[in-house]
Backbone as a printed PyTorch tensor [residue, N CA C, xyz], in Angstrom:
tensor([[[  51.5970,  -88.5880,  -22.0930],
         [  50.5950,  -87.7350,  -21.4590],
         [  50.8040,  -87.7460,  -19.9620]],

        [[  50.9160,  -86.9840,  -19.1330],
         [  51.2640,  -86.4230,  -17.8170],
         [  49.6960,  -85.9500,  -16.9800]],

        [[  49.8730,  -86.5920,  -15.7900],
         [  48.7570,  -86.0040,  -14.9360],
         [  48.7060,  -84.6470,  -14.0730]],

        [[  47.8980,  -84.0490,  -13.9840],
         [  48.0020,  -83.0050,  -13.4910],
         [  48.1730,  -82.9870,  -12.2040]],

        [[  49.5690,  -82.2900,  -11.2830],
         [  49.4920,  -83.2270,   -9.7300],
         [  48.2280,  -82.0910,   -9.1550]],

        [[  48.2810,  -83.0440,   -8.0740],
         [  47.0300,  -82.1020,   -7.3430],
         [  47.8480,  -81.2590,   -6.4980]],

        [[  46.7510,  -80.3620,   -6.0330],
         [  47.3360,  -78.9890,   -5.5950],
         [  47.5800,  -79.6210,   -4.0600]],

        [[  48.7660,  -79.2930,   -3.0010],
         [  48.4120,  -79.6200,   -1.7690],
         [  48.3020,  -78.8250,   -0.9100]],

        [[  47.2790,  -77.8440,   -1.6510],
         [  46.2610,  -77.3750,   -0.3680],
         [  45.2760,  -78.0450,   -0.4800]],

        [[  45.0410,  -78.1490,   -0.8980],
         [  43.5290,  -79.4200,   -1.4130],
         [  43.3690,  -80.3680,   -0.5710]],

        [[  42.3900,  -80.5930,    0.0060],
         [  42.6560,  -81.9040,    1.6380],
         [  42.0040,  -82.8940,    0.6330]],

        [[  42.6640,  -83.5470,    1.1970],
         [  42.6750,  -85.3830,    0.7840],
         [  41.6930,  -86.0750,    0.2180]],

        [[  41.5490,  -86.3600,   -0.8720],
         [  40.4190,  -87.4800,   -1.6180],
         [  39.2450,  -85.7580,   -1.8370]],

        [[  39.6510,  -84.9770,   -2.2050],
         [  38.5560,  -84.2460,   -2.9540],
         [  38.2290,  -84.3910,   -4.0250]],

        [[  36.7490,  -84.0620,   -4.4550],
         [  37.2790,  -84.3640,   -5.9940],
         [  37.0940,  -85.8600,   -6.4480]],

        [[  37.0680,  -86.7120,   -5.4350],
         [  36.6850,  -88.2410,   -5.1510],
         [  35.5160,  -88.4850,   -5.0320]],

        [[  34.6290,  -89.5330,   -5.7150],
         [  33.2880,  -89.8230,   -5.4660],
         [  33.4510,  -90.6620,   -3.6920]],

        [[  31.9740,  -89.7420,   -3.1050],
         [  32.3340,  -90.2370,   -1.4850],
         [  32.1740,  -91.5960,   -1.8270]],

        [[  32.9270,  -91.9610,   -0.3560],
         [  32.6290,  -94.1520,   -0.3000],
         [  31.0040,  -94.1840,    0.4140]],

        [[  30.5940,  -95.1880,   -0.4860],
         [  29.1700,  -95.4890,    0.1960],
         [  29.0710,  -96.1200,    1.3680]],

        [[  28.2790,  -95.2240,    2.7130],
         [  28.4590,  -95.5730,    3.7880],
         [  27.4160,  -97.0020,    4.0970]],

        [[  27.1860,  -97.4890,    5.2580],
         [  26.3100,  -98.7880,    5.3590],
         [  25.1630,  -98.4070,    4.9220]],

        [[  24.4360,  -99.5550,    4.0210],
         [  22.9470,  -99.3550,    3.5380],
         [  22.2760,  -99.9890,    4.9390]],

        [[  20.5270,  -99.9200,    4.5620],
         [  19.8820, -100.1230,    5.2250],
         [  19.6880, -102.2010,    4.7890]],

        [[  19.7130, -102.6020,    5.3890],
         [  19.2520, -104.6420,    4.7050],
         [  17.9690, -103.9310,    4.6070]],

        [[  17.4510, -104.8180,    3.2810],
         [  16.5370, -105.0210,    2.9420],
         [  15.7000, -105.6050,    3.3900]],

        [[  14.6660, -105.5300,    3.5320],
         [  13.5480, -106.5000,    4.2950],
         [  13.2560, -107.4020,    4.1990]],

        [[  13.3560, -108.7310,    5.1620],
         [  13.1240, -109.8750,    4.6650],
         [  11.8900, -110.4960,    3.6900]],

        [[  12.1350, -111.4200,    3.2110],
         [  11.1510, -111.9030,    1.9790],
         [   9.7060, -112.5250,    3.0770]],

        [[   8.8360, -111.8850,    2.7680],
         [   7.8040, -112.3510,    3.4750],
         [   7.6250, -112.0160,    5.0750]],

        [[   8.3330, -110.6450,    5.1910],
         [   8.1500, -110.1260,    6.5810],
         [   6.6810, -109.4810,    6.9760]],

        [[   6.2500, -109.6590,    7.8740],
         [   5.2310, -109.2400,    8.1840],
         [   4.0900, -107.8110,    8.0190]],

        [[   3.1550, -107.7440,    7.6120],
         [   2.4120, -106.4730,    7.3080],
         [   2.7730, -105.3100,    7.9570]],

        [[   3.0490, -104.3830,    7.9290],
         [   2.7670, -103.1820,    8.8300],
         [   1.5030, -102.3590,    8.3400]],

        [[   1.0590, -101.2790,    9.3790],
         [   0.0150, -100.2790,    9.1440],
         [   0.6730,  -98.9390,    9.1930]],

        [[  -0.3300,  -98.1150,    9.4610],
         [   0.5550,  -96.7040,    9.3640],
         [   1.2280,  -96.3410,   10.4530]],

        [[   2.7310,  -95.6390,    9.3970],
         [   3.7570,  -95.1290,   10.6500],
         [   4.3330,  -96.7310,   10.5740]],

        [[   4.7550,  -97.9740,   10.0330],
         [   5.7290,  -98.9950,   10.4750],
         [   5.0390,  -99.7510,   11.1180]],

        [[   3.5890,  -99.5060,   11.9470],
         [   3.2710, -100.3270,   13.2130],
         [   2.8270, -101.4920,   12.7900]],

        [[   2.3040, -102.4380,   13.3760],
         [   1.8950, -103.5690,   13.2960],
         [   0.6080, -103.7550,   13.3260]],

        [[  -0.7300, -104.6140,   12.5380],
         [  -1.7800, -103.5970,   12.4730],
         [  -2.4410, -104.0100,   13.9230]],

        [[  -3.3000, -103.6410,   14.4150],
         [  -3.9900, -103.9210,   15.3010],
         [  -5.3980, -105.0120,   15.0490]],

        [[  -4.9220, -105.7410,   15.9130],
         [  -6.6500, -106.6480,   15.8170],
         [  -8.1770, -106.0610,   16.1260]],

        [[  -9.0570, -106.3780,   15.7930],
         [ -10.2540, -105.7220,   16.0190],
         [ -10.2790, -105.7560,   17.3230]],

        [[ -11.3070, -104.5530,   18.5630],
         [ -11.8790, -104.8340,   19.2050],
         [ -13.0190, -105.8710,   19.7790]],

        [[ -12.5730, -106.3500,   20.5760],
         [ -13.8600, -106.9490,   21.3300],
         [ -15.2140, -106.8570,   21.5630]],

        [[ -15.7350, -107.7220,   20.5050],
         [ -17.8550, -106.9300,   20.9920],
         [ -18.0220, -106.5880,   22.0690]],

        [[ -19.1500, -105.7330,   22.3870],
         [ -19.5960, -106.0130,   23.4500],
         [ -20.5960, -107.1560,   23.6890]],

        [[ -20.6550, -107.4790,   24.9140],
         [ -21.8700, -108.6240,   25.0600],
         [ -23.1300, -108.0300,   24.7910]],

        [[ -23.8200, -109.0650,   24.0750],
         [ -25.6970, -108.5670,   23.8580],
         [ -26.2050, -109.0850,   24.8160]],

        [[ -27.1770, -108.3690,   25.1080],
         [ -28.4560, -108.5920,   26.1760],
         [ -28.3700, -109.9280,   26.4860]],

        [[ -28.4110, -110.9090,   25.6970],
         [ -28.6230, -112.0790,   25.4280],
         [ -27.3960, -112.7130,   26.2570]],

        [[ -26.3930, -112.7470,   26.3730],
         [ -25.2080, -112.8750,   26.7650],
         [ -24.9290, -112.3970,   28.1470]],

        [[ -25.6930, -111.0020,   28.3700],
         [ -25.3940, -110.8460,   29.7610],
         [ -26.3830, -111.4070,   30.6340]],

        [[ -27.6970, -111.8330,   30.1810],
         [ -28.2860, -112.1350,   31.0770],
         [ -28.2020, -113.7230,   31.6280]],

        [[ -27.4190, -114.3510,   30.3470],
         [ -27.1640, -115.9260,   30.4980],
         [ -25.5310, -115.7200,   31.3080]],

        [[ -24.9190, -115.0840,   31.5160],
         [ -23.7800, -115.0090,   32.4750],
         [ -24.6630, -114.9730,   34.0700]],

        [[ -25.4950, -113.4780,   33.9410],
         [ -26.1970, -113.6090,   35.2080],
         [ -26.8790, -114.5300,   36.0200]],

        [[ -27.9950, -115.4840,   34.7240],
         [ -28.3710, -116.3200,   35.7460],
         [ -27.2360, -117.7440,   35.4910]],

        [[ -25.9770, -117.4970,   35.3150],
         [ -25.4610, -118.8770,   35.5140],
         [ -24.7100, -118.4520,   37.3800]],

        [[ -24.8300, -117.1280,   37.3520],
         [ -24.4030, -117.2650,   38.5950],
         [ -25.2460, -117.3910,   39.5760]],

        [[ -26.4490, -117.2550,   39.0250],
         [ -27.6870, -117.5350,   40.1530],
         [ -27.6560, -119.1010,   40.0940]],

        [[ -27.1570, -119.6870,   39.1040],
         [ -27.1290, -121.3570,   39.3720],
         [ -25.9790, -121.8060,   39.9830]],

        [[ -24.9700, -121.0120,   40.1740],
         [ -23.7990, -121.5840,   41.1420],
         [ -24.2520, -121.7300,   42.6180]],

        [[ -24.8420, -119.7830,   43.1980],
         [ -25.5650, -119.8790,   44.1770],
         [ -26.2190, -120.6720,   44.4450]],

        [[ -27.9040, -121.6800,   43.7640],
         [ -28.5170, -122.3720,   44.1200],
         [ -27.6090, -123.5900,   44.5530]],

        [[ -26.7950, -124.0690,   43.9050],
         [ -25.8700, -125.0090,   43.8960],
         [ -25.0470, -125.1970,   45.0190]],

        [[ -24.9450, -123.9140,   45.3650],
         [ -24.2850, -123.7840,   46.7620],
         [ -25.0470, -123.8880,   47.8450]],

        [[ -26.3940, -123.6140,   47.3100],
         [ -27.8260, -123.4570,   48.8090],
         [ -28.0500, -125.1010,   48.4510]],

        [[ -28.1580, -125.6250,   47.7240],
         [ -28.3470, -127.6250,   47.6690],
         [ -27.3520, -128.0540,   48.3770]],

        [[ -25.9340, -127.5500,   48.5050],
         [ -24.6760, -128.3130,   49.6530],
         [ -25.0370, -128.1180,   50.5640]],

        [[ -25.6770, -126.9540,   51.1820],
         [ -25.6870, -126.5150,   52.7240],
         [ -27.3610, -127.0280,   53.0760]],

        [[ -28.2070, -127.4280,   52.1310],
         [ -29.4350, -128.1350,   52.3780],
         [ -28.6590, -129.3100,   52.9660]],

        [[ -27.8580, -130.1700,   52.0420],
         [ -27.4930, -131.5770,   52.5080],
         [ -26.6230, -131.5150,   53.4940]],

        [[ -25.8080, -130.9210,   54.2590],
         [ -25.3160, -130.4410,   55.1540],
         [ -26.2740, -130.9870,   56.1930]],

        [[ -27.1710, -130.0400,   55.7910],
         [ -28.0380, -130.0260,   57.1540],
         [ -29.2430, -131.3530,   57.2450]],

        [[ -29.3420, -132.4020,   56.1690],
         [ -29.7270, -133.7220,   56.4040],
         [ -29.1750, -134.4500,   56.4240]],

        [[ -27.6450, -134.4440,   57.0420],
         [ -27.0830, -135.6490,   57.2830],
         [ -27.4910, -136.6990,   58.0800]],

        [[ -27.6300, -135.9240,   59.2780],
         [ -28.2720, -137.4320,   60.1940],
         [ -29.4750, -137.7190,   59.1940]],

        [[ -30.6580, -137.4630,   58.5120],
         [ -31.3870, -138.5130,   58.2370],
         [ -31.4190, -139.4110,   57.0530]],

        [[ -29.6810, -138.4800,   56.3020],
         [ -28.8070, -139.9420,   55.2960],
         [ -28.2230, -140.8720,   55.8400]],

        [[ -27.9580, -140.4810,   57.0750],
         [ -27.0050, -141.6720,   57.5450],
         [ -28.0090, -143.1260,   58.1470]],

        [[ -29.3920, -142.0600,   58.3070],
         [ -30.2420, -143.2760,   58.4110],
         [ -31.1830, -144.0980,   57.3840]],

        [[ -30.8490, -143.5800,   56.4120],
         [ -31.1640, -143.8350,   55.3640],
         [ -30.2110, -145.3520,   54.8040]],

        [[ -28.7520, -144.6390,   54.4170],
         [ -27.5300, -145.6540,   54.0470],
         [ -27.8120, -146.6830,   55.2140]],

        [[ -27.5360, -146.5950,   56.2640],
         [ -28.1780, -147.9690,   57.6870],
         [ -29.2350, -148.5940,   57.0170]],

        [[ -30.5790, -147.8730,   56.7320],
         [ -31.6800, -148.8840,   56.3920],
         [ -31.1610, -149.5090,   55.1860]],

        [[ -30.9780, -149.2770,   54.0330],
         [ -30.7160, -149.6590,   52.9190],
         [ -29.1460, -150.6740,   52.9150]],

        [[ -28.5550, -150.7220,   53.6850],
         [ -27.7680, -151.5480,   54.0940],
         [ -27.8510, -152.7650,   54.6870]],

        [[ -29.1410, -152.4100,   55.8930],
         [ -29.2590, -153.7970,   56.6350],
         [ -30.1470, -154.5210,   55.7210]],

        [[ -31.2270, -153.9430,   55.0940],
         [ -32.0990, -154.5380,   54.4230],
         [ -31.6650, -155.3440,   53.3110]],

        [[ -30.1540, -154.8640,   52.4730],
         [ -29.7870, -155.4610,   51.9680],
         [ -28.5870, -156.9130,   52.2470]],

        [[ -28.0300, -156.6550,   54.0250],
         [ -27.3480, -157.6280,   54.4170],
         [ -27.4040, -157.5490,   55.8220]],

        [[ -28.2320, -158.0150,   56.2920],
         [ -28.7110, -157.7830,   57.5140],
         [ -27.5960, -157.9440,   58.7960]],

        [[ -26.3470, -158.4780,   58.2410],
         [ -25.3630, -158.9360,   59.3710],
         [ -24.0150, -157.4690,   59.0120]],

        [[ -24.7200, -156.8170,   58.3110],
         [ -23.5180, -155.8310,   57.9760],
         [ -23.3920, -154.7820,   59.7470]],

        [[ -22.1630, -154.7390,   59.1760],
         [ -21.6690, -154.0310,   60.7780],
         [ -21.3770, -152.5010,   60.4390]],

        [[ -21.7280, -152.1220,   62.0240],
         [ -21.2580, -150.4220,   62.3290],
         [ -20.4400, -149.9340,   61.2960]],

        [[ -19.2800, -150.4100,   61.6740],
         [ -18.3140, -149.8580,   60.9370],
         [ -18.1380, -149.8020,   59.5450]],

        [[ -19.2700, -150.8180,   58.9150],
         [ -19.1430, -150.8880,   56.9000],
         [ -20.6010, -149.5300,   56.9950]],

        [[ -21.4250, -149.1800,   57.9740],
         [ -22.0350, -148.3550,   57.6710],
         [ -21.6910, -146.6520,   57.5820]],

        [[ -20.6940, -146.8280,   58.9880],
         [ -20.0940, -145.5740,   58.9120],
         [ -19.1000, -144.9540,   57.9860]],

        [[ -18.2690, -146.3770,   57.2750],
         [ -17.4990, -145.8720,   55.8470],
         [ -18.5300, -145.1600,   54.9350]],

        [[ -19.5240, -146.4980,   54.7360],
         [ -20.4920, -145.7780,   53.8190],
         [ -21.1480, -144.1850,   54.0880]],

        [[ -21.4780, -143.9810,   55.2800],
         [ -21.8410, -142.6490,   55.1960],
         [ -20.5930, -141.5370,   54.7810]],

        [[ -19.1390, -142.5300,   55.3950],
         [ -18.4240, -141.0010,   55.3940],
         [ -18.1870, -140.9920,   53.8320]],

        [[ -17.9300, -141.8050,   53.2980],
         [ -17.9490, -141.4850,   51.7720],
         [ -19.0890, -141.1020,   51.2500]],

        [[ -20.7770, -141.3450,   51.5510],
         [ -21.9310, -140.3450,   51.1000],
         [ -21.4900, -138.6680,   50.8520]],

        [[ -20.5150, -138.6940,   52.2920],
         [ -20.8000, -137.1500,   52.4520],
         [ -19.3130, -136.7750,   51.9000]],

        [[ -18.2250, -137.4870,   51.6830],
         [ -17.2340, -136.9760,   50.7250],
         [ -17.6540, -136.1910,   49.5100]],

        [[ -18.8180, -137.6140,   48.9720],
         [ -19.2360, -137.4760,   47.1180],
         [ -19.5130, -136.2310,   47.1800]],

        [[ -20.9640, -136.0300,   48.4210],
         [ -21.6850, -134.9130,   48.6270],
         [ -21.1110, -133.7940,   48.4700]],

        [[ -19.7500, -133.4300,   49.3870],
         [ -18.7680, -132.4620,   49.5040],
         [ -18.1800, -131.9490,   47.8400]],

        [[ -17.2680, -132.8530,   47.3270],
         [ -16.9150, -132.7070,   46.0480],
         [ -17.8460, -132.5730,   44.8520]],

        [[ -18.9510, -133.2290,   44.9400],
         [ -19.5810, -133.2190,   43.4140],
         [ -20.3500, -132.1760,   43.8950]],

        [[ -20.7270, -131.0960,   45.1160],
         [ -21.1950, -129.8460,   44.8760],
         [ -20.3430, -129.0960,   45.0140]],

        [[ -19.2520, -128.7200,   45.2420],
         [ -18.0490, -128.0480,   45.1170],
         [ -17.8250, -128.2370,   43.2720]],

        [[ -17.6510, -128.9270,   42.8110],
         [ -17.5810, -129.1700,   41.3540],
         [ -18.4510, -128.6130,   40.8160]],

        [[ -19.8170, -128.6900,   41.1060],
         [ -21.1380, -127.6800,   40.4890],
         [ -21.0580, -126.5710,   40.4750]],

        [[ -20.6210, -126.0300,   41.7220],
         [ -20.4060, -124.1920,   41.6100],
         [ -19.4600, -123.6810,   40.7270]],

        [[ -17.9240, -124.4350,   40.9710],
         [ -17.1440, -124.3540,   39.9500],
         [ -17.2180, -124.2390,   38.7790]],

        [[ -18.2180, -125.4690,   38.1820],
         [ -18.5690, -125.4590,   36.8510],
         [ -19.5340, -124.3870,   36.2520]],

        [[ -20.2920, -124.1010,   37.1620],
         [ -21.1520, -123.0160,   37.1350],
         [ -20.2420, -121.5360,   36.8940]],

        [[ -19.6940, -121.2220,   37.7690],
         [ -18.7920, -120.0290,   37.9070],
         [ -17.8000, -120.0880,   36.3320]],

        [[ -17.5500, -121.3970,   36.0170],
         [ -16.3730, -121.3130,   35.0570],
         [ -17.1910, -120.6590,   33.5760]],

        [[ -18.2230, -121.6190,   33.5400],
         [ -19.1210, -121.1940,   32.3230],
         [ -19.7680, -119.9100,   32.5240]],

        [[ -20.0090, -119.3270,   33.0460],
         [ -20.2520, -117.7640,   33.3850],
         [ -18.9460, -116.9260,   32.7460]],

        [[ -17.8160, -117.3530,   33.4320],
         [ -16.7300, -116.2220,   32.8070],
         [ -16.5290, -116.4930,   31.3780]],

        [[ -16.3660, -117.8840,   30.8380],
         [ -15.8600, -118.4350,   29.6210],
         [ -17.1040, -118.0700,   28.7460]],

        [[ -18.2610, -117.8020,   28.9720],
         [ -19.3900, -117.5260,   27.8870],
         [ -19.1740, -116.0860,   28.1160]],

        [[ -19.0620, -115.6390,   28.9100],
         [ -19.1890, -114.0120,   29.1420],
         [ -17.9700, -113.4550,   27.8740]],

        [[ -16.6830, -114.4000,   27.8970],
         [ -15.6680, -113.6540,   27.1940],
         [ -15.5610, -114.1410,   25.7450]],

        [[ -17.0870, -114.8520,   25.3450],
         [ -17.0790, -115.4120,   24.1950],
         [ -16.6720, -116.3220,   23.2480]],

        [[ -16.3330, -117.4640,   24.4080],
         [ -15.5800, -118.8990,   24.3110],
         [ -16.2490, -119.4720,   23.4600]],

        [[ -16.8170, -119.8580,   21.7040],
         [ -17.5150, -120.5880,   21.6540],
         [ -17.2950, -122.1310,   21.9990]],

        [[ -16.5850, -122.4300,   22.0120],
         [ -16.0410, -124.3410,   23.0820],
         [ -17.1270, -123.9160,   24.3170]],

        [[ -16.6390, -122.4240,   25.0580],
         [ -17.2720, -123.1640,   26.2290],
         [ -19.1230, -122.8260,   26.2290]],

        [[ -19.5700, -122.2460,   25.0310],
         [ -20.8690, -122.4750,   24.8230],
         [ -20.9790, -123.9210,   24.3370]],

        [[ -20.4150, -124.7410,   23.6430],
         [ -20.7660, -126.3580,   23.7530],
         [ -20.3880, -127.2580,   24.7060]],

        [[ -19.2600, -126.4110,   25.5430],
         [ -19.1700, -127.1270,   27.0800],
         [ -20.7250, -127.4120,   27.8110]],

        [[ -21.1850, -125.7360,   27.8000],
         [ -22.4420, -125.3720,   28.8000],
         [ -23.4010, -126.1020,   28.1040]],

        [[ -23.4690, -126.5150,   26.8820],
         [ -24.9390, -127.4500,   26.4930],
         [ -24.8310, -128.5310,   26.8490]],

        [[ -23.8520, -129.3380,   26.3280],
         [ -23.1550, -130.4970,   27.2880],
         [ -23.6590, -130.7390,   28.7530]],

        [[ -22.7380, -129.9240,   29.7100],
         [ -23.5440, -129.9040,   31.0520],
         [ -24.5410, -129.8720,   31.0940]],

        [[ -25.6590, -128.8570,   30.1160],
         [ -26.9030, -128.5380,   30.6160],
         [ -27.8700, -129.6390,   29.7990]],

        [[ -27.2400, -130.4460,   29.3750],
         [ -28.0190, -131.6310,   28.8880],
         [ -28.0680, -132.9720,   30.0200]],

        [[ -26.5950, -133.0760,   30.2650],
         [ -26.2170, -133.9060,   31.7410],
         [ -27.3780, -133.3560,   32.8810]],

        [[ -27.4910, -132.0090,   32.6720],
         [ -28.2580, -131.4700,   34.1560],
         [ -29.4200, -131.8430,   33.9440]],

        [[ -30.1710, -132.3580,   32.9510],
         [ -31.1660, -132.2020,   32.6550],
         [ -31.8810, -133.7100,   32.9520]],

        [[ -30.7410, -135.0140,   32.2310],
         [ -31.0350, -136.5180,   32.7550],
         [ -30.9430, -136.4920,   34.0180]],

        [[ -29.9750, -136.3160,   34.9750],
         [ -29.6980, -136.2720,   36.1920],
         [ -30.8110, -136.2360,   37.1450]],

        [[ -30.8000, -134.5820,   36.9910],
         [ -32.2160, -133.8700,   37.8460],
         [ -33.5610, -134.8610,   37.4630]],

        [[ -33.9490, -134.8220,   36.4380],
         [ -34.9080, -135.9480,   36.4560],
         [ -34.9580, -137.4440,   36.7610]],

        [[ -33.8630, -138.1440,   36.5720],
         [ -33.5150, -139.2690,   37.0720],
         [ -33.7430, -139.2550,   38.3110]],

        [[ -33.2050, -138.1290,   39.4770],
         [ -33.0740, -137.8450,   40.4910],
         [ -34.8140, -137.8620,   41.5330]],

        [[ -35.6180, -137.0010,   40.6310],
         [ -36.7160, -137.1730,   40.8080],
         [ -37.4260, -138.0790,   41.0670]],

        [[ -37.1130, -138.9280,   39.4930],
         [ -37.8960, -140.6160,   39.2120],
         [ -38.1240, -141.2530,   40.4770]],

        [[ -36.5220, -141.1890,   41.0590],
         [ -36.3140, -142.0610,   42.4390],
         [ -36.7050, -141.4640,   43.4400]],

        [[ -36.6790, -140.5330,   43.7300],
         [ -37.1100, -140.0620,   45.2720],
         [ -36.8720, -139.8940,   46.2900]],

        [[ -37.1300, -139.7880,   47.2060],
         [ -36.0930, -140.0640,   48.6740],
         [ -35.2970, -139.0980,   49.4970]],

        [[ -35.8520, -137.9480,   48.4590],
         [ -34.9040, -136.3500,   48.8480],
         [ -35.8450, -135.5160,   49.6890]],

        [[ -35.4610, -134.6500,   50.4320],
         [ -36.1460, -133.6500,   50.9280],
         [ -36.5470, -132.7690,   49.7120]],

        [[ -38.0820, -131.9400,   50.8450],
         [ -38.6790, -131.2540,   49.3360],
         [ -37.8330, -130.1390,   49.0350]],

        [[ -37.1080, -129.7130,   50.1360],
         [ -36.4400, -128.3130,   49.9230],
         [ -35.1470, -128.8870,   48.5580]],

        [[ -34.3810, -129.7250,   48.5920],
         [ -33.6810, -130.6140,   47.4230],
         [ -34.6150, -130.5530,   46.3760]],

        [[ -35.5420, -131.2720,   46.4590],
         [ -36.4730, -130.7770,   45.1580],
         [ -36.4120, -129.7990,   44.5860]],

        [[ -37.3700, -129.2150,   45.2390],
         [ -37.9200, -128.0060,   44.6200],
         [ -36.2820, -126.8890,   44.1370]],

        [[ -35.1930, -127.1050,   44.6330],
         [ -34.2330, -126.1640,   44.0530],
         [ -33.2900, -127.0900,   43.1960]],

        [[ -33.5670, -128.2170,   42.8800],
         [ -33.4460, -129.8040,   41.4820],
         [ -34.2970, -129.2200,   40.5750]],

        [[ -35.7100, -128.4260,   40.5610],
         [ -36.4160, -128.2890,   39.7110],
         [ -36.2320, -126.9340,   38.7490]],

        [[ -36.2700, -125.6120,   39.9230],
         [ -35.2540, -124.5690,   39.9210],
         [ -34.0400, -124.5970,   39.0280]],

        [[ -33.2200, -125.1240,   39.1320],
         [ -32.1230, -125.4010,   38.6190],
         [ -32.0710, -125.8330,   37.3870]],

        [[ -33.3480, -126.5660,   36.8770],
         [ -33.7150, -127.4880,   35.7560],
         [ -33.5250, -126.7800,   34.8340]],

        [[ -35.0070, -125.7060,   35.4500],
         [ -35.5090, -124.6600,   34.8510],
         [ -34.5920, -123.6890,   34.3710]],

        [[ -33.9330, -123.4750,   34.8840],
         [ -32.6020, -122.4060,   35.0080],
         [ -31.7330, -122.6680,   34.1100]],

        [[ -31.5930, -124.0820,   33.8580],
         [ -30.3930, -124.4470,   32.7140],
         [ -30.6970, -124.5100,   31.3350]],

        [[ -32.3540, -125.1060,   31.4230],
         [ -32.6750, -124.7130,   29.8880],
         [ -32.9700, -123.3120,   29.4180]],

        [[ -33.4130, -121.9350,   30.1380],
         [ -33.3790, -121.2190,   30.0060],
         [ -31.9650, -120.6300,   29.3140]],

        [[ -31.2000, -120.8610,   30.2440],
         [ -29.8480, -120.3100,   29.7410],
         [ -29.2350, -121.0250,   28.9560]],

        [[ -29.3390, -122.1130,   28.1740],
         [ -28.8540, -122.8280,   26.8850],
         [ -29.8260, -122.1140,   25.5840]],

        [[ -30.9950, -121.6140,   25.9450],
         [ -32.0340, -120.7070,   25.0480],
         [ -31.3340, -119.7680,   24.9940]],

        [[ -30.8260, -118.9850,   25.7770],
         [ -30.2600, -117.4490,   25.6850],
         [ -28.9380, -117.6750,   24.6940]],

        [[ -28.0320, -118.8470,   25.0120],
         [ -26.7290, -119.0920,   24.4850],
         [ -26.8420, -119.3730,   23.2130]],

        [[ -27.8820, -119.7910,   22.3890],
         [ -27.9160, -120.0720,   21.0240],
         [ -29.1540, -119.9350,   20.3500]],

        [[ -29.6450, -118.2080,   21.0130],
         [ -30.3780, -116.9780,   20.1650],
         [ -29.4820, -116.4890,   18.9880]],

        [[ -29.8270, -115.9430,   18.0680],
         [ -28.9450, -115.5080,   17.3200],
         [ -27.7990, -114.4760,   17.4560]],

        [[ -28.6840, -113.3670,   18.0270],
         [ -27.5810, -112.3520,   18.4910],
         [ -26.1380, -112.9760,   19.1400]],

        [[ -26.7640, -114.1400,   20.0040],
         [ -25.5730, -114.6800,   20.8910],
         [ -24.4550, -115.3840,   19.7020]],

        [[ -24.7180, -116.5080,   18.8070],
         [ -24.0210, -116.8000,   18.2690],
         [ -23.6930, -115.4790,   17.2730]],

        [[ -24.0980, -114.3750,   16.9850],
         [ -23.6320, -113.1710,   16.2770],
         [ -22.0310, -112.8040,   16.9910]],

        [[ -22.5880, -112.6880,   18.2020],
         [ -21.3840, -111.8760,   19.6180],
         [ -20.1470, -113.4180,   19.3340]],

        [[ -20.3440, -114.3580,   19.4050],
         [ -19.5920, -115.5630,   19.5480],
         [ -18.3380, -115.3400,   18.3520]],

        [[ -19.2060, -115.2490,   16.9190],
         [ -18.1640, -115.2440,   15.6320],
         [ -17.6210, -114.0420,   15.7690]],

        [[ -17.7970, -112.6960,   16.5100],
         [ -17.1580, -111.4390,   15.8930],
         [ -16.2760, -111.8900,   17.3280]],

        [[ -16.6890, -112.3270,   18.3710],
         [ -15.6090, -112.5350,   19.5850],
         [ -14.2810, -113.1640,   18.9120]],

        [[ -14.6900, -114.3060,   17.9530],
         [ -13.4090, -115.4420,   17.2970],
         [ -12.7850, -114.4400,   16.0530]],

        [[ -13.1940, -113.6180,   15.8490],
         [ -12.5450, -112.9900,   15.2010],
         [ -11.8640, -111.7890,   15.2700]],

        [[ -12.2800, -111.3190,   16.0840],
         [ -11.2790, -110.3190,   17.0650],
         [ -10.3920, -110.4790,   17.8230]],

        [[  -9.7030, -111.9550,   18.0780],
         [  -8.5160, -112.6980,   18.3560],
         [  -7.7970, -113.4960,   17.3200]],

        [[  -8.1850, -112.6850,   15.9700],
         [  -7.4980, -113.5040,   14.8740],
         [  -6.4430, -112.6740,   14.9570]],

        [[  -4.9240, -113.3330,   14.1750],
         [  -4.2860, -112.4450,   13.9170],
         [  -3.5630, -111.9750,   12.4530]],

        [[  -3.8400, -110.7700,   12.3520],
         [  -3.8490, -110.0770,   10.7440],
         [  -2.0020, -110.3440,   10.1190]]])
């Protein structure tokens, strides 16, 4: 039996099943979801803040401010701390000298410097971090506002402060339990779980 030759006008490999050009790879085993169109899906939007939420951002910044008006109160009673640390010094060692009094004041007014610089801070930080629905930093802010709460009264117990210190120690009191009320109303912890879940990823 004889093959039939091919004709050579006939161009080359006709008549031939074509060669299969490159496939597509297959998708890996356990590759990630897509949405429509290939994309990747999108995470939920961001709540908005409730009432509840904006007004406990607001007055935490009215407690940084006060915080900042208590540094520049003590500012302005230094000379009658420094006579204060003197009395309470000699009374306690009557041969103590100038110079162990003047350390002591300048470190009064270091603490003074830093631990209200630290208050505003802390103030300012928990404002943005509750505002963007941190729940950590809503148990940060109870935390603090439980600390603020022994403190300021401790602070009281003893005495010895100007009234203008007072009265914005009391202010402030007031101010912190208020805004630990606002932070764990319901709506607020509502805004908190849909916040943690709108940074999940699908």
């Amino acid at each position: 039996m004889t093959s039939t030759p091919s004709d050579p006008n006939e161009p080359f490999g006709a008549g031939q099943p074509a060669y299969p050009g490159p496939q597509q790879p297959a998708a890996p085993y356990g590759s990630y979801p897509t949405g429509p169109g290939g994309q990747p899906p999108q995470r939920p939007a961001a709540p908005p803040q409730p009432s509840s939420i904006a007004l406990a951002v607001k007055l935490m910044l009215v407690g940084a401010a006060l915080s900042l008006l208590s540094l520049v109160v003590g500012f302005i009673g230094l000379g009658s701390l420094k006579d204060d640390i003197a009395r309470q010094m000699r009374e306690s060692d009557p041969s103590v000298t100038q110079s162990t009094i003047d350390a002591a004041y300048a470190v009064g007014i270091a603490s003074s410097i830093v631990g209200g610089s630290i208050t505003v801070l802390l103030w300012l930080w928990m404002a943005w971090k509750n505002g963007q629905g941190r729940s950590w930093a809503r148990v940060v802010a109870t935390v603090l506002g439980v600390l603020n709460v022994v403190f300021t009264l401790f602070g009281l117990a003893i005495g010895g402060t100007q009234t203008v210190s007072v009265v914005l120690s009391i202010v402030n009191l007031v101010l912190g339990v208020f805004i630990l009320v606002l932070l764990w109303k319901k709506q607020s912890s509502a805004f908190y779980d849909a916040t943690a879940a709108s940074r999940q990823l699908y």
